[in-house]
N, C-alpha and C positions, 0 to 999 in steps of 0.2 A: 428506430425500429427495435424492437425488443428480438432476440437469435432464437431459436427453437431450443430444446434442452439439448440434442446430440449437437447440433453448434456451438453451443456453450461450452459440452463437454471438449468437444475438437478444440477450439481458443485456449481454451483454461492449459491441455496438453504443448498447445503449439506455445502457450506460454512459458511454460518450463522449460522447452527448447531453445526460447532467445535468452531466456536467461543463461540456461548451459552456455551460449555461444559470445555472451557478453560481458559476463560475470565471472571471476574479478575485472574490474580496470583499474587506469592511475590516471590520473592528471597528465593529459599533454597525449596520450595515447591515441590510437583511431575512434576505439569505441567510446573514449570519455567524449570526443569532440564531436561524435552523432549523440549522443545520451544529453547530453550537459550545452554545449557551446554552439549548435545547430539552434538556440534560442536566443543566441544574445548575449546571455550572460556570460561573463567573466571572473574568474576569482582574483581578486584584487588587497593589497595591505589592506586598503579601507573599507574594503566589503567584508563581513564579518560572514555573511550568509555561508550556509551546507548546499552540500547538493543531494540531501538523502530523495527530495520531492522530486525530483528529476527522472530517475530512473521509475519509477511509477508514472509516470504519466509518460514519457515515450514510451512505455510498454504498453499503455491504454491504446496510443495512437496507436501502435503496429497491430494490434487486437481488432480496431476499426470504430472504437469509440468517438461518438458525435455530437454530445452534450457540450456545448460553450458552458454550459454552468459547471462540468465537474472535467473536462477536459482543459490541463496550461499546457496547451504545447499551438502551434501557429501552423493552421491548415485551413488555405483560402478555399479550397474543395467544400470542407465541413463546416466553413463560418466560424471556426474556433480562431483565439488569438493566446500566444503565452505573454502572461501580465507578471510584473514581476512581485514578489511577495503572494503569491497567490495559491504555491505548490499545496502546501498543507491545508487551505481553507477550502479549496475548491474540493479536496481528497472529503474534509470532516461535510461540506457540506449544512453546516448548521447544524447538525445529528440529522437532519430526514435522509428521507430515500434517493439515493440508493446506498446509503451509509447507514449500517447496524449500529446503535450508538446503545453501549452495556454503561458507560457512565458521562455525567457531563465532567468535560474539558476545565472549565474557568471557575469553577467555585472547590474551596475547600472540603473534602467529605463531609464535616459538620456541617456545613450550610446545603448541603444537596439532600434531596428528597430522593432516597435511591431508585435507579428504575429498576424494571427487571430485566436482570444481567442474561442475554440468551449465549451467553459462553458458557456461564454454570450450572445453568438451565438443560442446555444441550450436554454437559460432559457429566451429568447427572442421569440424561438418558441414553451416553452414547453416542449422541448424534450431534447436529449442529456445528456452528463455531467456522471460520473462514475456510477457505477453500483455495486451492493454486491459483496465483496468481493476484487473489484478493487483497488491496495493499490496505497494511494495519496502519491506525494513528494511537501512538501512544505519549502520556505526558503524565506531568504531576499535577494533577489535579489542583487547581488554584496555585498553582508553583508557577516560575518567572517561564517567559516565553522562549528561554534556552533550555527547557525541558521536552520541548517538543521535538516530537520523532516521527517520520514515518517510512515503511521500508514495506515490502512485496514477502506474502505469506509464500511462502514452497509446501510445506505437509507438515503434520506433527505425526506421534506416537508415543504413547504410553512407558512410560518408566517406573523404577523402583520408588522414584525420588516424586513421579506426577506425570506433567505433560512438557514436553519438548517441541520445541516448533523449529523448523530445519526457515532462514531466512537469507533473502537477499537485499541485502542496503549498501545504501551509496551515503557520500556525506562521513565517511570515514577517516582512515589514516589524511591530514593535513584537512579535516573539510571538504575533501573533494572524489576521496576515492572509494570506491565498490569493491565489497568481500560476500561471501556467504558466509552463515555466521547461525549458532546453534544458541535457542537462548529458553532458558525454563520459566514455565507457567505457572504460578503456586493461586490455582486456584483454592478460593475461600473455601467453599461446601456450601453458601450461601445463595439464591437466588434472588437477592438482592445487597448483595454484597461486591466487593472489590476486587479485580481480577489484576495483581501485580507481575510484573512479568522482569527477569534476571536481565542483567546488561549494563546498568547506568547507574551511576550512584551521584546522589539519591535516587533508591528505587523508583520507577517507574508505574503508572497503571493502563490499562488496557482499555482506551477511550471507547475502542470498536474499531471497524473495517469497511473498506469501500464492493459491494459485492458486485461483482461482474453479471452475475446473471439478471443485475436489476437494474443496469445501467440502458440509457438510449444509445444504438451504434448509429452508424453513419451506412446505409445498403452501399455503397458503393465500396467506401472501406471493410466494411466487414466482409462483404465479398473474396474480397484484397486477399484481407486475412485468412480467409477457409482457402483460396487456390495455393496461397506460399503456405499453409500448414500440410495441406495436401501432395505439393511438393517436394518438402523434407520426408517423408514416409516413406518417398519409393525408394 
């Protein structure tokens, strides 16, 4: 079921409350081992894997998201199952909906046909661009598969320098732990141009974002979700 716009808005708020309440963590902690290890997975010598996909998708699930196709976390209620390898694929979605996709992932800028970018589309009108709670996929465009990133938008604002985006990722200090973390946006001026973003070196682009108001939830969970955000307020 699709929320109404004031439930989205409600979600998107109660979003930013569990992150307040969960963000930072480490490794070995309460909240790493509901975020992270409540799926199975373990970090291991010979596991190489982050856990940045993690923390996005149990934030979906507390939200009341119901989609097995873009939900990885294991909820026999929803029919959903957490599959391993699956964090960032199910986030990108192939580029469709409910994924904003401003550039493709797997080919080099020269070989891509650029689409139009609605990050500088929108910051051309003011408007646009993710929203709390919307988790970003970002990579090197045709670059090796340890370029891939994706981490939970909190808000941006305008600077002297551009745009700044206030974020929350996991898959950090060791692979495994959660910080909020401030990272700059040097958009092109281009609307069909490349939207790099400060953080990683080699720099990074801005593949696009998973948007919550376009996502299928679950009525039961979603429900969930609107009484525990409801609850936090009083």
């Amino acid at each position: 079921m699709t929320p109404s716009a004031s439930d989205i808005a409600t979600l998107r708020d109660y979003a930013m409350r569990l992150i307040d309440d969960n963000v930072p963590f480490q490794r070995g902690d309460a909240k790493y081992k509901e975020i992270v290890e409540t799926t199975g997975w373990r970090k291991t010598p010979d596991n190489p894997g982050t856990t940045c996909g993690f923390l996005c998708h149990w934030l979906m699930w507390k939200l009341g998201v119901g989609d097995p196709d873009i939900l990885n976390w294991t909820d026999t209620s929803r029919g959903t199952k957490w599959k391993v390898g699956e964090n960032i694929s199910k986030i990108w979605n192939r580029g469709d909906r409910p994924f904003v996709q401003i550039t493709m992932p797997y080919a080099k800028p020269s070989k891509q046909n650029p689409l139009t970018n609605m990050l500088e589309l929108g910051a051309s009108m003011g408007i646009g661009g993710p929203q709390p709670g919307d988790s970003i996929f970002i990579r090197e465009p045709g670059g090796s598969p340890g370029s891939e990133h994706v981490f939970v938008f909190l808000r941006s604002r305008k600077t002297v320098n551009g745009l700044e985006w206030d974020t929350a990722e996991a898959g950090q200090e060791h692979g495994t732990d959660a910080k909020l973390k401030v990272r700059t946006v040097q958009l092109s001026g281009n609307i069909r141009g490349y939207t790099k973003i400060s953080g990683n070196d080699p720099i990074r682009n801005i593949i696009g974002w998973l948007d919550l108001s376009r996502v299928d939830y679950d009525a039961a969970g979603l429900q969930n979700a609107l009484k525990a955000a409801a609850a936090v307020t009083v």
